[in-house]
C-alpha positions, 0 to 999 in steps of 0.5 A: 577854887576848883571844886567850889567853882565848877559847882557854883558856875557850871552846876545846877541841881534842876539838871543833875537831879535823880529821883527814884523813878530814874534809877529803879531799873538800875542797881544802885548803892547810896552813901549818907551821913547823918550828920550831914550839914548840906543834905536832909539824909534823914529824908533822902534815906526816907524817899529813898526806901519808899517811906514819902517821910514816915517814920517807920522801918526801924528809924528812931530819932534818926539812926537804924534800931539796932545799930544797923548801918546798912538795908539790903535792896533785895525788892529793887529799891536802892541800897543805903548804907547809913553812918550816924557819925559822918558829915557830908563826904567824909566817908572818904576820910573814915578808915573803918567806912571808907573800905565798905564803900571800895567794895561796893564801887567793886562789886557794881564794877563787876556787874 
């Protein structure tokens, strides 16, 4: 019960939302799943990288050309690592991924 409940009674998208325009003064990582069955993270990694939808910047039927899984925010937008395999939030069960995303939490901790 508790994390359905809190989120079907005390959370609410209009509330909690962030767009790009809150965060560019921020240093930001974002983890996405491309098998995500809650989130469009095809169009939230889109928004994200300054795209408004288009397909370009490597993407090809959803998944980075080379196999890549991650861009560097070096021009202020967010870093996106990206895992084709993954459902929403299972980075915390994947032994190969969740390690990156613990040095990630690591190194914004370290300013």
């Amino acid at each position: 019960m508790g994390v359905a409940h809190t989120l079907a009674r005390t959370f609410f998208w209009s509330e909690n939302i962030l767009w790009k325009e809150d965060i560019s003064d921020r240093r930001v990582s974002v983890f996405l799943g491309g098998r995500d069955l809650i989130v469009d993270t095809k169009q939230v990694a889109l928004y994200l990288r300054g795209l408004d939808g288009v397909m370009a910047d490597g993407w090809e039927d959803g998944s980075r050309e080379g196999g890549e899984d991650e861009w560097t925010a070096s021009d202020g937008r967010p870093k996106v690592f990206w895992a084709d395999e993954l459902d929403h939030a299972q980075i915390f069960d994947s032994r190969t991924r969740l390690p990156v995303l613990v040095d990630e939490v690591l190194r914004h901790s370290r300013g």
